[in-house]
C-alpha positions as CSV (number, residue, x, y, z in Angstrom):
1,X,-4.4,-14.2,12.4
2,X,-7.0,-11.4,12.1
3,X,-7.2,-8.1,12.2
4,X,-10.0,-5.1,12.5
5,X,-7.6,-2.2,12.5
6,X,-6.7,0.8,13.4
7,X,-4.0,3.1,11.3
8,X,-2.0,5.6,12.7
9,X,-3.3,9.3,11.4
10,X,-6.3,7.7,9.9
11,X,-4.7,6.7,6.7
12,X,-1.1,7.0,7.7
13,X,1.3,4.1,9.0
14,X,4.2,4.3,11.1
15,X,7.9,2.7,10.1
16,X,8.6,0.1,8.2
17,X,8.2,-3.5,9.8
18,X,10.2,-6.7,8.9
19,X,8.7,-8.9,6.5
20,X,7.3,-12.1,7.7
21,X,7.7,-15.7,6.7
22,X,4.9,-16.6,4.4
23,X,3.0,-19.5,6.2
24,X,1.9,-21.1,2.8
25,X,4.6,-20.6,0.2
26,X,3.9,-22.0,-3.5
27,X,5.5,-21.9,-6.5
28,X,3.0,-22.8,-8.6
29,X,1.1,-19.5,-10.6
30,X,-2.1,-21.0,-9.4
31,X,-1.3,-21.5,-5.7
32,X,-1.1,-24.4,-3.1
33,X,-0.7,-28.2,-2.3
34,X,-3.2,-30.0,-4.2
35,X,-6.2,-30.1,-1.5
36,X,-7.5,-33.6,-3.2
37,X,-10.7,-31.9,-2.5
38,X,-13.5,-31.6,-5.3
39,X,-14.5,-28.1,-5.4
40,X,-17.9,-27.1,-6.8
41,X,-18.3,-27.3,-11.2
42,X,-18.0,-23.2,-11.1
43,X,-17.2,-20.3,-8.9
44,X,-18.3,-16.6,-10.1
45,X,-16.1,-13.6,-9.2
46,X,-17.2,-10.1,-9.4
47,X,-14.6,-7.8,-11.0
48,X,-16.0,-3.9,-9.6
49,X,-13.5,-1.3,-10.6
50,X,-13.8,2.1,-13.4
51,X,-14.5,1.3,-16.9
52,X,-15.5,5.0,-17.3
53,X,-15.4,8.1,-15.0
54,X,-12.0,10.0,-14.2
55,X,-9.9,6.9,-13.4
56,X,-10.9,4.9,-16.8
57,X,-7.6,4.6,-17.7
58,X,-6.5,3.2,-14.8
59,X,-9.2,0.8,-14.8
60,X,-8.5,-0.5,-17.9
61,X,-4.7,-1.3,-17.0
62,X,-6.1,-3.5,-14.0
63,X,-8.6,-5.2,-16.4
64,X,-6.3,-6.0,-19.2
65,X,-3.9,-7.2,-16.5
66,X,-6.6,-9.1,-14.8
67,X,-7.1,-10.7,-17.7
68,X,-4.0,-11.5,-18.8
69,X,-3.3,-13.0,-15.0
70,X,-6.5,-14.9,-15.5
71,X,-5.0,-16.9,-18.2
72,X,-1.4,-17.4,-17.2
73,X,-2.7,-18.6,-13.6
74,X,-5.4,-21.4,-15.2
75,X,-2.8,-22.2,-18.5
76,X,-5.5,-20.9,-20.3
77,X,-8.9,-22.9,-19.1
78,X,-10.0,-20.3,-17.0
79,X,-10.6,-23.6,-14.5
80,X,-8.5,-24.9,-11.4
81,X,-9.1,-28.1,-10.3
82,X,-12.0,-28.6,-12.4
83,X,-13.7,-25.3,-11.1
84,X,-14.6,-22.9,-13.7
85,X,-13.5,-19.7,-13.1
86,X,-16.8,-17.4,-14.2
87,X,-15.8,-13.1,-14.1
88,X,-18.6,-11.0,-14.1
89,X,-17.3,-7.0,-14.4
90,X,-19.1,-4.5,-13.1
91,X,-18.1,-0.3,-13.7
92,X,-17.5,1.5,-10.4
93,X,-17.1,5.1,-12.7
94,X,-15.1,5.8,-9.5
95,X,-18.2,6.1,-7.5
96,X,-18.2,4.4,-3.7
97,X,-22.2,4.4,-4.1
98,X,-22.2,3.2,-7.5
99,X,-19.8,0.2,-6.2
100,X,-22.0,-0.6,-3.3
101,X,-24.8,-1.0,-5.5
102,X,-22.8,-3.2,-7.7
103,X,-21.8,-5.6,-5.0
104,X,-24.6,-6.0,-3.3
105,X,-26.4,-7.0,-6.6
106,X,-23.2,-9.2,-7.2
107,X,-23.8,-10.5,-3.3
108,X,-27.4,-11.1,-3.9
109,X,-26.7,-13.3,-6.7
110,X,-24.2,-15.3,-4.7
111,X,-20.8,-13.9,-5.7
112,X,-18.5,-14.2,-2.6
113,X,-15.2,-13.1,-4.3
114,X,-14.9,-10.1,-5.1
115,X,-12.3,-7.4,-6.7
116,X,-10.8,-4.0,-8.4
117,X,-11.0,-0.7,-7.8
118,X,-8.8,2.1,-8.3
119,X,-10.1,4.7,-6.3
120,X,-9.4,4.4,-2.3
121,X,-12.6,6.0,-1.9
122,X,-14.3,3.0,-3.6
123,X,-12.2,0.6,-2.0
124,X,-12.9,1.3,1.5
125,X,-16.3,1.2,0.7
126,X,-16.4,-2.4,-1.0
127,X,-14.3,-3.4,2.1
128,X,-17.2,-2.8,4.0
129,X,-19.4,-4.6,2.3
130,X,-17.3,-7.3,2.3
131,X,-17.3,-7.1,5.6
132,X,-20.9,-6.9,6.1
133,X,-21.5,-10.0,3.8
134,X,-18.7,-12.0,4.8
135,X,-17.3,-12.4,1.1
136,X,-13.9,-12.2,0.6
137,X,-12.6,-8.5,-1.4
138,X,-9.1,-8.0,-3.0
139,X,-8.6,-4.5,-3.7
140,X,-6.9,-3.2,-6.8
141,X,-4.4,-0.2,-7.4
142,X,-6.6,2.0,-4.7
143,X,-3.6,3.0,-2.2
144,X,-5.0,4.4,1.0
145,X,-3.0,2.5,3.8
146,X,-6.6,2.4,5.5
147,X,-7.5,-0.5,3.2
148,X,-4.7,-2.9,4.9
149,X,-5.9,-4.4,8.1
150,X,-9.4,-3.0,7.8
151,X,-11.4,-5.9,7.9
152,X,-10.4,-10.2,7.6
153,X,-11.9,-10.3,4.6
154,X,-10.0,-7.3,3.0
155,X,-7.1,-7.8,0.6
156,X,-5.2,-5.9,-1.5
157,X,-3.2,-6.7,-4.9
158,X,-1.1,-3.6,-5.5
159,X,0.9,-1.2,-3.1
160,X,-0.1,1.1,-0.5
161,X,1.1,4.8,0.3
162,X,2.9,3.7,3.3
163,X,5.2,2.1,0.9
164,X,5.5,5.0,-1.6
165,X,6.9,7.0,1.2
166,X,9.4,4.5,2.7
167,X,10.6,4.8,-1.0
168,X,11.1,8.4,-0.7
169,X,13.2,8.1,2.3
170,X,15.6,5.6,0.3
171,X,16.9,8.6,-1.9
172,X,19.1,9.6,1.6
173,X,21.5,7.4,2.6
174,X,20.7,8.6,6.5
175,X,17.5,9.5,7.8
176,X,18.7,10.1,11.0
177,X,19.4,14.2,11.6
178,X,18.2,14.8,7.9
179,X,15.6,18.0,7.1
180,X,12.7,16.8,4.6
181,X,10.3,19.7,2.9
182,X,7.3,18.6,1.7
183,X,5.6,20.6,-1.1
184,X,2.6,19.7,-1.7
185,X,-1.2,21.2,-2.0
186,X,-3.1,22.3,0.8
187,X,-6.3,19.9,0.3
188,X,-6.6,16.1,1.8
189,X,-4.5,14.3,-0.6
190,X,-1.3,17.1,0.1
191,X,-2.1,17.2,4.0
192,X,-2.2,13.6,4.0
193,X,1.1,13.0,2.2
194,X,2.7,15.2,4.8
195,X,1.3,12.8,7.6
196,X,2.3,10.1,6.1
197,X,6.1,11.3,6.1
198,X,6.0,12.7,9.1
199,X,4.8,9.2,10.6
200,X,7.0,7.3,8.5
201,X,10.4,9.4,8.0
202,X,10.0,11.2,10.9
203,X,9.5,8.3,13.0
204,X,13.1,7.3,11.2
205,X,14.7,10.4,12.6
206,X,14.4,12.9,10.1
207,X,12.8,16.5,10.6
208,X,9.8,17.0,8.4
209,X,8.5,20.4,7.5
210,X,5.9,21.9,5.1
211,X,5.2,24.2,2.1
212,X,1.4,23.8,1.6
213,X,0.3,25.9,-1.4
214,X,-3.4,26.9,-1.7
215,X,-5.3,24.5,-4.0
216,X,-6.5,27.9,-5.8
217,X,-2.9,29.2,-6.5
218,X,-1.6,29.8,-10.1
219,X,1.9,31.6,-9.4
220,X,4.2,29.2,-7.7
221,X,7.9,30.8,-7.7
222,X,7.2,32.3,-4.0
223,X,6.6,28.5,-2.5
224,X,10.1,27.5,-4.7
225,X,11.7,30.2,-2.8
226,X,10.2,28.9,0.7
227,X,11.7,25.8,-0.4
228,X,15.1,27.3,-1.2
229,X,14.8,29.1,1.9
230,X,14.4,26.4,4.5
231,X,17.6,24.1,3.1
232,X,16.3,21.1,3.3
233,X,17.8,17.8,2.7
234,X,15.5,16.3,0.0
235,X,12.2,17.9,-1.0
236,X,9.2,15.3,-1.4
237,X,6.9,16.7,-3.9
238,X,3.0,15.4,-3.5
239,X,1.1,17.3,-6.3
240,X,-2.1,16.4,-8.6
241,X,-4.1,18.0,-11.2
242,X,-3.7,20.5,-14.0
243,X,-0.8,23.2,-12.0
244,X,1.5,20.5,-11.9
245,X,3.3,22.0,-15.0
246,X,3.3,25.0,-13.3
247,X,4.7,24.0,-10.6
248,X,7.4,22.1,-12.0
249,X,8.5,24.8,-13.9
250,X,8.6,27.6,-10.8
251,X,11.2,24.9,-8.9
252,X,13.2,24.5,-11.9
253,X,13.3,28.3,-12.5
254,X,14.3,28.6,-9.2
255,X,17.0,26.2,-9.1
256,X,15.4,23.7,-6.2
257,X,17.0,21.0,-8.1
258,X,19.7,22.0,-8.6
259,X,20.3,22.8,-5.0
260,X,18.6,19.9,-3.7
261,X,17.5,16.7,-4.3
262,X,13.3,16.2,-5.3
263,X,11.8,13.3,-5.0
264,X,7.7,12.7,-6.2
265,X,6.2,10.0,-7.7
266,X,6.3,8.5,-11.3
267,X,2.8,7.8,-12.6
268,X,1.7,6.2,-15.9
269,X,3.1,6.5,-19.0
270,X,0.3,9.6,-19.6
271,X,2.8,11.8,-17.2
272,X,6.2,11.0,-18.3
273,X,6.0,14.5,-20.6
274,X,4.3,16.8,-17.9
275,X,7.5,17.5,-15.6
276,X,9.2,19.8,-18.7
277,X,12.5,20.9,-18.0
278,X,12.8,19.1,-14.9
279,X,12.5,16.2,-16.1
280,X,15.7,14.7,-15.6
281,X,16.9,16.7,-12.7
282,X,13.7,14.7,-10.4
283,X,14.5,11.5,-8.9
284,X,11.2,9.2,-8.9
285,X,10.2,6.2,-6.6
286,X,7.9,4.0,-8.8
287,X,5.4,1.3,-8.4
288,X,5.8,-0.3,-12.0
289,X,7.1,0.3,-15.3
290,X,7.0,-2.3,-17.8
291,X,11.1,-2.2,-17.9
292,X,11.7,-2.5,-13.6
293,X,11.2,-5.9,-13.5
294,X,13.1,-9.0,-15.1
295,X,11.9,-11.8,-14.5
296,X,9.5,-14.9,-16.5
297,X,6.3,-13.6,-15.1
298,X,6.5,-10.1,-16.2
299,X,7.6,-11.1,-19.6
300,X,4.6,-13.5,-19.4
301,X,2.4,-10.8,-18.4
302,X,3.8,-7.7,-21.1
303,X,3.6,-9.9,-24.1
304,X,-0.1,-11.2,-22.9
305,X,-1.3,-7.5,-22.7
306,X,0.1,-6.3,-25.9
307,X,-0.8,-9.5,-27.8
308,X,-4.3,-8.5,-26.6
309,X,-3.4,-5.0,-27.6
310,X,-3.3,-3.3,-24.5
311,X,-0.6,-1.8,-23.0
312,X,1.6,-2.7,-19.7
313,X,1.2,0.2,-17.7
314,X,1.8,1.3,-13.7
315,X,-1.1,-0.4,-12.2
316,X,-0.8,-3.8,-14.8
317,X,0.6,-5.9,-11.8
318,X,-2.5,-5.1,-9.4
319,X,-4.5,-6.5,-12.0
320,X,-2.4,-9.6,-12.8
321,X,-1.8,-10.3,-8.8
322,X,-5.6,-9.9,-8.2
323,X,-5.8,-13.2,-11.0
324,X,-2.9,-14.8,-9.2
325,X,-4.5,-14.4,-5.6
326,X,-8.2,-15.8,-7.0
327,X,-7.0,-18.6,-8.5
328,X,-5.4,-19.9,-5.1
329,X,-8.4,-18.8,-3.1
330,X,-10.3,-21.3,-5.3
331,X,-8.0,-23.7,-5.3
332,X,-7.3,-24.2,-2.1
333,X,-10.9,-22.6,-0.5
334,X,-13.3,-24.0,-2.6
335,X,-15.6,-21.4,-3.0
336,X,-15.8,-21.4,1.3
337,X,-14.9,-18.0,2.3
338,X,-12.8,-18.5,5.7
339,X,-11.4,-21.4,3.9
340,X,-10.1,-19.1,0.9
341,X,-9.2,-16.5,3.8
342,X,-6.9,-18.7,4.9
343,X,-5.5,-20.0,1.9
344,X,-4.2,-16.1,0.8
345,X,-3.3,-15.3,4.5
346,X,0.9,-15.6,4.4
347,X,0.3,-16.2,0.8
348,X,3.7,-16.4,-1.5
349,X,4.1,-16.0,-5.1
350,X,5.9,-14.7,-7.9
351,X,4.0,-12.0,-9.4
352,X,5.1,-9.4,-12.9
353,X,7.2,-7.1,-9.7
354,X,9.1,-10.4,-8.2
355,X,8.1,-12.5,-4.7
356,X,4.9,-11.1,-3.4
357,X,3.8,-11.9,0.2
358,X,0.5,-11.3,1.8
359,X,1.3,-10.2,5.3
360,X,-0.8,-12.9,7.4
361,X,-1.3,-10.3,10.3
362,X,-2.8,-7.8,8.2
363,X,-3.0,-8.6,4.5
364,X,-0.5,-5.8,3.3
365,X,1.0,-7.0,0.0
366,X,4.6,-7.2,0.8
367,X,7.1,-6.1,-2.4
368,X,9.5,-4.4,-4.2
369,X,10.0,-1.1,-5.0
370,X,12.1,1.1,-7.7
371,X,13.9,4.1,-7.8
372,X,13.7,5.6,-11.1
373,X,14.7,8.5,-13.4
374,X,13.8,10.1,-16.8
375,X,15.6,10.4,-19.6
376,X,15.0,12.1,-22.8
377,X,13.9,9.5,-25.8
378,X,13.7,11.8,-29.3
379,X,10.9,14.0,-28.3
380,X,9.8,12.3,-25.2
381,X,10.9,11.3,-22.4
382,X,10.9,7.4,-21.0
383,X,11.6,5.7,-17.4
384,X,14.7,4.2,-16.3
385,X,15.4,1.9,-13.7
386,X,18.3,3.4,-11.0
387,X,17.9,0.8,-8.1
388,X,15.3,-1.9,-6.8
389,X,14.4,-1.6,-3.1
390,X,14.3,-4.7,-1.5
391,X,10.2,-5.5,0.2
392,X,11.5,-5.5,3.6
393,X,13.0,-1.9,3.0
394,X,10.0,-0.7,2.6
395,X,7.4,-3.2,4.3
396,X,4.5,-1.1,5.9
397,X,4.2,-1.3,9.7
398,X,1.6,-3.6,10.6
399,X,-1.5,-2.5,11.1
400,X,-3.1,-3.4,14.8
């Protein structure tokens, strides 16, 4: 099945849908059913995504896991089925014109896989190129929900908002008849985190109100007290950039968590010391930590990064899925775009997080999620796992 799209509030999806059955499970780390097929003596794939710029380090987590993925997927040879698997990487620096420019000289030279990025900016620019060009595009950790179902040739190897929020909502054992503040900053990325809970947890019965705080604001105990004030169920906290101490500070001054539960997101390991006080009165949904999962493939994939010396980070398994998800678009594809299409459409596998499933209707990457808290380490402070949410939990709705 294809798709074109569109989402709900631009970027925003509604409830979460069931998961559907994978139309071509394997168990194999590099994909299908032997084809019996001979594939062409080498495929290239363009890797586009930030090797410098403000999301670097981000990059660099995808590429070390990319790596790593590449290896454990081809036991090493870098081949499947007597195709050699050529990378070419190209740096985005987290510019959607920079990007273009990169693929369409990666296009031009006959490249028709490729994938990365971490900015959603980037990504939805790629996915229309890919579109234009008809080559096939796995996006990497970028999360904009406008990504899934874009295009038929769009895919994506890490999580999307959509499920970030449904994550939220598992930190209330109800929905129904609950009250849900968001805090967050009054620019695009605040506003559109209160769409997105609005469509998703208000769509799930809750009541969903706001405390935006102007992006220019440096003294933030008034919007703790609007907080305090409106008694609210659980506070979702959407909040970037170089206040967020600040901020953290006025709602534990305050007492917000001690009144009420606050959920935000855990980022990487670069973070885990900028929440202060609050540290371990915040309750985190997560993507990744290296410590969620327990299973052979993340083991696989942690020691392969560190060996390299890297280190396993939030956005290691977009990287390491993006291998995964090549490797049985060669195999089974061939180098022929509708064919590899195909081959990732319903596609099952056990990536570093547990099963993945590529949605056939409109390639969202169906997973796990975490609940997770912080807890003090000497003078640090380091992730623990609370509770895995099941995929289905929290499985986007599907885009139309």
């Amino acid at each position: 099945m294809r798709v074109t799209k569109k989402l709900l509030l631009g970027s925003v999806v509604a409830t979460a849908a069931l998961l559907l059955t994978a139309c071509a499970p394997s168990t194999a780390p590099g994909g299908g059913e032997e084809s019996g097929e001979a594939g062409p003596a080498e495929i290239t794939v363009g890797i586009v995504t930030s090797e410098t710029g403000p999301l670097a380090g981000y990059g660099k987590q995808y590429l070390d896991a990319f790596k790593a993925g590449l290896e454990y997927a081809t036991d090493g040879t870098d081949e499947v089925d007597g195709t050699k698997i050529v990378v070419e990487y190209r740096d985005d620096a987290g510019d959607p014109d920079k990007a273009v420019t990169a693929v369409k000289e990666l296009v031009g030279a006959g490249v028709n896989i490729i994938a990365g990025t971490a900015s959603s900016g980037v990504a939805l620019a790629v996915a229309e190129q890919a579109a234009q060009n008809k080559v096939l595009y796995i996006s990497g950790p970028a999360a904009a929900d406008a990504i899934t179902g874009i295009n038929e040739y769009t895919f994506r190897s890490g999580r999307q908002s959509a499920q970030d929020v449904a994550t939220a909502g598992t930190f209330l054992d109800d929905i129904e008849g609950k009250t849900i503040t968001v805090l967050a900053q009054n620019n695009a990325f605040g506003t559109g985190n209160e769409a997105a809970v609005t469509a998703i947890l208000g769509a799930q019965g809750a009541t969903v109100n706001s405390v935006l705080v102007p992006e220019d604001a440096t003294e933030f105990t008034p919007f703790a007290q609007q907080v305090l004030a409106g008694s609210p169920d659980l506070v979702f906290v959407a909040w970037a950039g170089a206040t967020s101490g600040a901020m953290w500070q006025a709602l534990s001054q305050q007492g917000v968590m001690d009144e009420i539960p606050v959920v935000t997101g855990l980022g990487d390991s670069a973070t885990f010391g900028a929440y202060g006080e609050a540290s371990e009165k915040i309750s985190f949904l997560n993507h990744y930590f290296p410590g969620a999962p327990d299973n052979d493939v993340n083991t696989a994939m942690v020691d392969a990064i560190e060996k390299a010396g890297g280190t396993p980070d939030l956005f290691s398994p977009d990287g390491f899925n993006a291998a995964i998800m090549i490797v049985q678009a060669v195999k089974e594809g061939k180098g022929d775009v509708d064919a590899m299409i195909a081959a990732l459409e319903g596609f099952e596998f056990e990536g570093p997080k547990g099963t993945m499933t590529v949605r056939a209707g409109d390639h969202a990457l169906i997973q796990d999620m975490y609940q997770v808290k912080l807890v003090a380490d000497g003078g640090s402070f380091v992730p623990e796992l609370v509770d895995t949410v099941s995929a289905d939990d929290v499985a986007p709705a599907e885009a139309k």
